[in-house]
Phi, psi and omega in degrees: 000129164319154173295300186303334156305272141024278226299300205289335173279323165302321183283342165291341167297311150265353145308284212285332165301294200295356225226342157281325165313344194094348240259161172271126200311152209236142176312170182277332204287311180298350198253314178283332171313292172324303187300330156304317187283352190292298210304316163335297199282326174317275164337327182273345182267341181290351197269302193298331181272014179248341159212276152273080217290312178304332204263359209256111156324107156337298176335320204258022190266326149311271163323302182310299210283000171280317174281349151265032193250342178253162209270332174271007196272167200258343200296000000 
């Protein structure tokens, strides 16, 4: 299976989570955006339980979850 495969699976997925939501069906480009920062975030707590989760300020929890709304970030 492909990365875009992957990509198309996911982003249907958040079709169809937004569209149980009530949610109005979402452009493809925004579904796959979503479905990245999903996967992202996923990863940064899996990253994160390995290592100082705790150890981290409040403050910078804001910040973490800005960078994982862009799309270009490695985290």
């Amino acid at each position: 299976m492909s990365d875009h495969d992957i990509t198309s699976d996911r982003a249907a997925a958040v079709q169809v989570m937004a569209q149980t939501m009530g949610w109005q069906t979402l452009e493809p480009s925004a579904a796959e955006r979503i479905a990245r920062g999903a996967e992202n975030a996923v990863r940064a707590v899996a990253e994160r339980r390995r290592g100082s989760l705790f150890d981290t300020e409040p403050g910078d929890f804001v910040a973490t979850l800005e960078s994982l709304a862009d799309p270009d970030s490695d985290t």
